[in-house]
C-alpha positions as CSV (number, residue, x, y, z in Angstrom):
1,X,0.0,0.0,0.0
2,X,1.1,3.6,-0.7
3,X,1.8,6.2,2.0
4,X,0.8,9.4,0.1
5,X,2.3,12.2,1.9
6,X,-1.7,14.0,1.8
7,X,-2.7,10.8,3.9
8,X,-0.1,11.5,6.7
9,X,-1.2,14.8,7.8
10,X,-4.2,14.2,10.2
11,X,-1.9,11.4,12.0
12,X,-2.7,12.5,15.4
13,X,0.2,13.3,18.3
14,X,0.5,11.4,21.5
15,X,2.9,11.9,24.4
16,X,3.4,9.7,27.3
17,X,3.4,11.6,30.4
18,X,5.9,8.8,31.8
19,X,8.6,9.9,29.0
20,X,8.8,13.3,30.4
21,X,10.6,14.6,33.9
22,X,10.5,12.0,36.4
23,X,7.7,10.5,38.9
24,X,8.2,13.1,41.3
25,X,7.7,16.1,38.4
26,X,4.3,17.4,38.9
27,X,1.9,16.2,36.4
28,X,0.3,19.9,35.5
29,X,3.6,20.5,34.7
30,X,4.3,17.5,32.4
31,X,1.2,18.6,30.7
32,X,2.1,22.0,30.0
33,X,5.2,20.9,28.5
34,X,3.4,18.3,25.9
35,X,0.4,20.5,25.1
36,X,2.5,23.7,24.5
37,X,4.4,22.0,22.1
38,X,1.5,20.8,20.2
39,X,0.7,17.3,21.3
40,X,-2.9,16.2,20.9
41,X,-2.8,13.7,23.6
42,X,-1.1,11.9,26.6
43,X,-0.8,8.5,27.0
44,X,-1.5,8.7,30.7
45,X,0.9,6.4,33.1
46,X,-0.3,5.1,36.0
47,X,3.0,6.1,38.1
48,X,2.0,9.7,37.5
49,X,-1.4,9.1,38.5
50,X,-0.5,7.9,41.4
51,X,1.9,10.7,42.3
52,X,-0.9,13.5,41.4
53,X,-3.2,11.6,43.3
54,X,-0.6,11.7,46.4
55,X,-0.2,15.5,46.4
56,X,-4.4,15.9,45.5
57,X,-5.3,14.1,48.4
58,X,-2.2,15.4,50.7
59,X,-1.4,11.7,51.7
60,X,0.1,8.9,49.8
61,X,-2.2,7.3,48.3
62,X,-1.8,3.5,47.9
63,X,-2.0,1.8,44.2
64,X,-5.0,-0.2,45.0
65,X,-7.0,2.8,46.5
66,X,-9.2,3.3,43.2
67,X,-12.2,5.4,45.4
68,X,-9.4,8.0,46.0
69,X,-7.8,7.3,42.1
70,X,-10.8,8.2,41.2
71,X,-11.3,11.0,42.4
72,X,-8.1,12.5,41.2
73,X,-8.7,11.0,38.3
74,X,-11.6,13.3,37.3
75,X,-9.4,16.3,38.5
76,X,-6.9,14.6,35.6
77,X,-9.8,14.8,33.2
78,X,-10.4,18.5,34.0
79,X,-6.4,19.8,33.6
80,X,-5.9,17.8,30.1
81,X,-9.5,19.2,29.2
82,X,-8.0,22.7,30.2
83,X,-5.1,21.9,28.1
84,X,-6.8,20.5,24.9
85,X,-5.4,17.1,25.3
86,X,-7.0,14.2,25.2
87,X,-5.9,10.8,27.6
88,X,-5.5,8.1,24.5
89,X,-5.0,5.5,26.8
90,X,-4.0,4.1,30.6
91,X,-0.6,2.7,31.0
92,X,0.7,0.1,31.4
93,X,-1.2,-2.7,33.0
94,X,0.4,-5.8,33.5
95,X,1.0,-9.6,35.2
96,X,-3.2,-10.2,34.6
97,X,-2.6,-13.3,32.1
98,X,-1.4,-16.8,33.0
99,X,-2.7,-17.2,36.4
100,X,-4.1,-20.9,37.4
101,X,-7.4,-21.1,38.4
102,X,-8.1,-20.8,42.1
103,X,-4.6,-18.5,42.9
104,X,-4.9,-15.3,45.1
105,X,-2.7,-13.9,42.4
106,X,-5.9,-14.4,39.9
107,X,-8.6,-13.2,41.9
108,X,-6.1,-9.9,42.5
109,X,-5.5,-9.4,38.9
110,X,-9.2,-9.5,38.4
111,X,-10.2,-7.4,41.3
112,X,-7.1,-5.1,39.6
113,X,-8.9,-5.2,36.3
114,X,-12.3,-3.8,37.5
115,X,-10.4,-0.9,39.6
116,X,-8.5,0.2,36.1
117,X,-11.7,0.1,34.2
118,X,-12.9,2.9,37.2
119,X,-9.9,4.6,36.7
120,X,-10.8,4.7,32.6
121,X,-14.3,5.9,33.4
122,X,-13.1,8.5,35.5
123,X,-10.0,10.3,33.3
124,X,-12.4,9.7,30.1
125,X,-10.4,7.7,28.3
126,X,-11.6,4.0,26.5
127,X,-8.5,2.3,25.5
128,X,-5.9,0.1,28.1
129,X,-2.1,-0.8,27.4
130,X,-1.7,-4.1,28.4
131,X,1.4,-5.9,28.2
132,X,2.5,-9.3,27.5
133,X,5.2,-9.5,30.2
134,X,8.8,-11.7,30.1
135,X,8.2,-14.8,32.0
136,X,10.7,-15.9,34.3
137,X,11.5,-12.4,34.5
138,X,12.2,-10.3,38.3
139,X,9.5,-8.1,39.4
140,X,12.1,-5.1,39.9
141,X,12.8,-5.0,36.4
142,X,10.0,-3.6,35.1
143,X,10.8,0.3,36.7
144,X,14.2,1.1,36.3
145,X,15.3,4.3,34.9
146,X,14.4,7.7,36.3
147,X,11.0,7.6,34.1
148,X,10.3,4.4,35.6
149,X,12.1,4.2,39.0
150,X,11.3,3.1,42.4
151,X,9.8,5.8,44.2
152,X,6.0,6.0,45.8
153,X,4.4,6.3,42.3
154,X,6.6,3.1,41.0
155,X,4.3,0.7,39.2
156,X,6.2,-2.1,40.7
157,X,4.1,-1.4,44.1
158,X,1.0,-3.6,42.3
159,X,3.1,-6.4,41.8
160,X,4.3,-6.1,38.7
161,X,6.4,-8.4,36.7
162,X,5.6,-11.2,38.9
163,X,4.6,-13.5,36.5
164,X,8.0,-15.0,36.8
165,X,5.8,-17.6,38.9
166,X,5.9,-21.0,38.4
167,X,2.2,-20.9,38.5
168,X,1.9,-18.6,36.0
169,X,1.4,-20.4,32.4
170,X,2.7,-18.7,29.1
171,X,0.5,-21.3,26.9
172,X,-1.4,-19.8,23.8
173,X,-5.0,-20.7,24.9
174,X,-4.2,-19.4,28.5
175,X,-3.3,-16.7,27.8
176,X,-6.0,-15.6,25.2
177,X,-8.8,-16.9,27.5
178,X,-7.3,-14.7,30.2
179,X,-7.2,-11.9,27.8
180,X,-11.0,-12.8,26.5
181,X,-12.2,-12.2,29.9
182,X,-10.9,-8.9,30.3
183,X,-12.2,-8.0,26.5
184,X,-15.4,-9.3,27.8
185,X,-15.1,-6.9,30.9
186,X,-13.8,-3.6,29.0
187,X,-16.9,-4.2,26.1
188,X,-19.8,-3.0,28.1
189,X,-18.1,0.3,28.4
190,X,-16.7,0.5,25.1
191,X,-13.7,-0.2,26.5
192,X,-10.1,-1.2,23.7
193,X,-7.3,-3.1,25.0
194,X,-3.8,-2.6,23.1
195,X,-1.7,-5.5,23.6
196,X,2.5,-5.0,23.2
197,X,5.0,-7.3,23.0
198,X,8.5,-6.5,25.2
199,X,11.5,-7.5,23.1
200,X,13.2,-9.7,25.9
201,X,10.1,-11.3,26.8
202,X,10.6,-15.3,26.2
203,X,7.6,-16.3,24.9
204,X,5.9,-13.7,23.0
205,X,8.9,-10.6,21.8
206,X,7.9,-9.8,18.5
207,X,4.5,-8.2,16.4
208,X,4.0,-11.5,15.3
209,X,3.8,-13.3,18.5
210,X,1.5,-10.6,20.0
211,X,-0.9,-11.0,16.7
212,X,-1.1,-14.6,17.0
213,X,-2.2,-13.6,20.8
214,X,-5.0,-11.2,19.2
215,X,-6.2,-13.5,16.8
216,X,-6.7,-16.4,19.5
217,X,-8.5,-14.1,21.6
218,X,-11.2,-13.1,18.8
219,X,-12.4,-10.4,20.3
220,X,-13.2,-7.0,18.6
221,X,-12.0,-4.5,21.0
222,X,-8.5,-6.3,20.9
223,X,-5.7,-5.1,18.9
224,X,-2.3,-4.1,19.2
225,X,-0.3,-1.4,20.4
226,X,2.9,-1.6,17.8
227,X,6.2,0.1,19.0
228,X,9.5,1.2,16.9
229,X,11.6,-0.1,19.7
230,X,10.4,-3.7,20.5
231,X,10.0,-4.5,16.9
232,X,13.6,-2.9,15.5
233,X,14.9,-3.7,19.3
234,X,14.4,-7.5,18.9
235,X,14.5,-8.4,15.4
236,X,17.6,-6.4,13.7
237,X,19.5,-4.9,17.0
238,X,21.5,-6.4,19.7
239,X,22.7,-4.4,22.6
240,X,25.3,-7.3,23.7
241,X,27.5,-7.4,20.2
242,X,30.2,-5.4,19.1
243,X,28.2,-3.9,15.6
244,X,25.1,-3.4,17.6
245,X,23.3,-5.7,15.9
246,X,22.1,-9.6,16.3
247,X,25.0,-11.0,14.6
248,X,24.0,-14.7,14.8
249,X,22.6,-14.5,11.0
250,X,24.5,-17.5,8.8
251,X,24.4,-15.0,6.2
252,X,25.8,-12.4,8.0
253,X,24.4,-8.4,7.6
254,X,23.4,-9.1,4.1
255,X,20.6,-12.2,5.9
256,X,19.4,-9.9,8.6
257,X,18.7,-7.3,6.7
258,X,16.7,-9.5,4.7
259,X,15.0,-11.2,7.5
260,X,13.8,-8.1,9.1
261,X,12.6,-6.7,5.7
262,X,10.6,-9.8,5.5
263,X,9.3,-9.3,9.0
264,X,8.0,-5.8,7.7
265,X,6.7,-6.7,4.8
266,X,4.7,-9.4,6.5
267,X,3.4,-6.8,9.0
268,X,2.1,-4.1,6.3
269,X,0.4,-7.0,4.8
270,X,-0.9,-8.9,7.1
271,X,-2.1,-6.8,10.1
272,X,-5.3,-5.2,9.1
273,X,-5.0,-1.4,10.0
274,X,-8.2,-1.4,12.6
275,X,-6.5,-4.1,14.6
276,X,-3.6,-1.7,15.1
277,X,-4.6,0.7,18.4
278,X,-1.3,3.0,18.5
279,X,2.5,2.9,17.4
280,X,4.3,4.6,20.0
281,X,8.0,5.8,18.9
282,X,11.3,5.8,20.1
283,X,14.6,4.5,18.8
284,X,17.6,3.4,21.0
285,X,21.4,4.3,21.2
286,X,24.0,2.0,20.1
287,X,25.5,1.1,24.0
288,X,29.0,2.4,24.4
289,X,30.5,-0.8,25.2
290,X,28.3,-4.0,24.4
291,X,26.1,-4.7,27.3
292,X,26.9,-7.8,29.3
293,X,24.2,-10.7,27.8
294,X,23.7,-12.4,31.2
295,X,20.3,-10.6,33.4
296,X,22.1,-8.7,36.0
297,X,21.9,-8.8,39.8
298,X,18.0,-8.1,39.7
299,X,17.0,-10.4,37.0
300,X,17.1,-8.1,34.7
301,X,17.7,-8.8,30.7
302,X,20.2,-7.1,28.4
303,X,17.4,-5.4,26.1
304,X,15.5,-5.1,29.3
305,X,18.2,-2.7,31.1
306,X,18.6,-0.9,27.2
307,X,15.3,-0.2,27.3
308,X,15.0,1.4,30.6
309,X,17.0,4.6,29.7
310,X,18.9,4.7,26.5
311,X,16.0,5.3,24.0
312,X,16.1,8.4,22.6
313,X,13.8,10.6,20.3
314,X,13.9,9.4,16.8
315,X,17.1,11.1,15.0
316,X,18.6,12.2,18.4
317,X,21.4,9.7,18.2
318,X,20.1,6.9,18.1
319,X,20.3,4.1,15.3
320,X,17.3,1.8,15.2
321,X,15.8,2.1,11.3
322,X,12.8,3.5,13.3
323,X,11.3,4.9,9.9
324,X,11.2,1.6,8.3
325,X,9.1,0.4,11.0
326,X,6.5,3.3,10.9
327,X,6.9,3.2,7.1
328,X,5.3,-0.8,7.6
329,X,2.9,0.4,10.2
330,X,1.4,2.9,7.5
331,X,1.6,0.3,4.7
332,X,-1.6,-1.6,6.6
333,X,-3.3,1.8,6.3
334,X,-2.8,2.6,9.8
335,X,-3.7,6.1,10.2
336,X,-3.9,6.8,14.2
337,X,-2.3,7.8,17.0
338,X,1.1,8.2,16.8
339,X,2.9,8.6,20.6
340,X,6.4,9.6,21.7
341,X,7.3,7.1,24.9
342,X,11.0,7.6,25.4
343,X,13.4,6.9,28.1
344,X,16.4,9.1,27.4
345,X,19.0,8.7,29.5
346,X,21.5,10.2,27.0
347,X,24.2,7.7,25.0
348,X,25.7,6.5,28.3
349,X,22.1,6.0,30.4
350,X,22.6,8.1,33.1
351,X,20.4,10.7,35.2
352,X,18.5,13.4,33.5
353,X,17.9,16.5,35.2
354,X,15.0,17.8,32.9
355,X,15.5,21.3,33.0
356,X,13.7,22.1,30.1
357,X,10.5,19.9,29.5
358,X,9.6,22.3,27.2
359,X,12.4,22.2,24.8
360,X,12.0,18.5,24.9
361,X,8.8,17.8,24.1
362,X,8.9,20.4,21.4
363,X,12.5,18.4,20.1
364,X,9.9,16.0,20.3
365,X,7.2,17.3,17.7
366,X,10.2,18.1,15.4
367,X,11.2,14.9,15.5
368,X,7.7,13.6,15.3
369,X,6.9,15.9,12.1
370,X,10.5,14.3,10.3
371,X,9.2,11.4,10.7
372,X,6.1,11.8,9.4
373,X,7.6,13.2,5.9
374,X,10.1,10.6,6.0
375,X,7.5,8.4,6.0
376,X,5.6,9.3,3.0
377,X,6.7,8.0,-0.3
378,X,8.4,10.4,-2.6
């Protein structure tokens, strides 16, 4: 299919509030910052409602507490109302699928479940990120960088990543029945589910694997949430080898280049473009020094730890063909959101002191517009 450059300009602009200052930054502010430099929308992440909801109610406020989320929920509603954006989607919620029946760990994820769906009713918005997590993985992995570390709005408080269970069962129809309940539960209220794929995850790392998911379940408020970095991530780069790319091709560059072509190709013709929900950007820098391939001291993965703070803005440094990957996205027809979730802590992965969220998030519609024309087909 042809991306006509005319077709590309009512793609509309998303932000995720967790890509910008850090968990203790107050969300008015974060909001100022994305809606003065043009941003349409926010995906909203839960550590940041958690942290407004702390100062709101002048008492820390505790994750499964969704009376008082609520409420400072609706405040939420009112301030991105104020500031013409509108909340695309709740993020992220995780470890729900794979529980055995009869667990205290499935009757929580339910009982998690119908307190997020409160939480969607009161910010207005109808669509939930919901991702496929890395079994056998730690549950401190999952916030680590200053976006996404520990601190008293750290998602990690509601148990996440603990699917690392031995009870916990990564099995196709498992999984998709799990997920076909919680379709069945978001559907009443016209509720969407976008499903991603993590590119260390050991079961399910790539498009494909997450489609297969969507298909099983059979649901039609199910569909995926696509993302430059987990696809390019997993399927062409390596943070662990010298070139920065998975060199365990027989054929060397010339066979990857061709494999992840392939995978492309299969994605703009085989993913219908209503199943796709969002395509959040981001691309990665090439480590400094490969990154060691063993999970570190807390479980965590190579691309797991790359992830967490060394993916920059599209052309800010980084060198993941993040263009080819929107280019396949739009080849399906895909017209929707597209949303900046970045964790940039420059080339080496350290601290940043956000000192200017404003000249970031408008570095980020730049890089967002270059993309866009980049995209289109000459």
């Amino acid at each position: 299919m042809s991306i006509p450059k005319c077709s590309l300009n009512s793609i509309p602009t998303c932000y995720a509030t967790v890509s910008i200052g850090t968990p203790a930054t107050p969300l008015p502010s974060k909001l100022a910052a994305i809606s003065a430099a043009g941003f349409q929308g926010i995906e909203l992440g839960f550590p940041d409602l958690l942290s407004f909801a702390s100062r709101y109610h002048g008492r820390e406020i505790e994750p499964q507490n969704y009376d008082a989320l609520c409420e400072a929920g609706n405040e939420v509603k009112a301030l991105c109302r104020g500031y013409g954006l509108k909340i695309v989607m709740l993020q992220p919620f995780s470890n729900f699928e794979g529980w055995e029946e009869g667990l205290a760990e499935r009757e929580d994820a339910f009982r998690r479940a119908k307190g997020w769906i409160r939480i969607m009713q009161a910010v207005g918005t109808d669509m939930l990120q919901v991702i496929i997590l890395p079994f056998h993985f730690h549950p401190s992995c999952i916030q680590s960088s200053q976006a996404r570390d520990p601190s008293p709005a750290n998602i990690t408080r509601f148990q996440v990543g603990s699917t690392d269970s031995p009870t916990a069962s990564p099995s196709l129809p498992h999984l998709s029945s799990d997920l076909r309940a919680l379709c069945d539960l978001l559907a009443p209220h016209s509720f969407r589910l976008a499903y991603e794929n993590w590119c260390w995850a050991t079961h399910a790392p790539d498009w494909k694997d997450v489609w297969a998911i969507v298909q099983a379940v059979d649901r039609p408020n199910i569909g995926l949430c696509l993302d430059t970095f987990q696809t390019a991530g997993g399927e062409w780069a390596d943070p662990t080898t010298p070139s920065g790319l998975i060199e365990n091709q027989k054929g060397g560059r010339e066979e990857l280049e061709q494999r992840f072509t392939g995978s492309l190709e299969a994605l703009g013709k085989e993913v219908p473009a209503d199943k796709i929900f969002i395509l959040q950007i981001s691309d990665a820098y090439k480590p400094s020094r490969p990154l060691d391939p063993e999970p570190d001291g807390e479980g965590m993965r190579a691309r797991g730890r790359w992830s967490s703070c060394l993916r920059p803005l599209p052309f800010a440094g980084g060198y993941l063909p993040v263009v080819d990957v929107a280019r396949a996205v739009l080849r399906t027809g895909f017209r929707g959101w597209f949303s900046m979730e970045v964790f940039d802590g420059g080339p080496e992965g350290g601290d940043k002191e956000w000192r200017d969220m404003g000249g970031y998030a408008r570095k980020a519609m730049r890089a967002h517009e270059r993309l866009v024309g980049e995209c289109a087909d000459a």
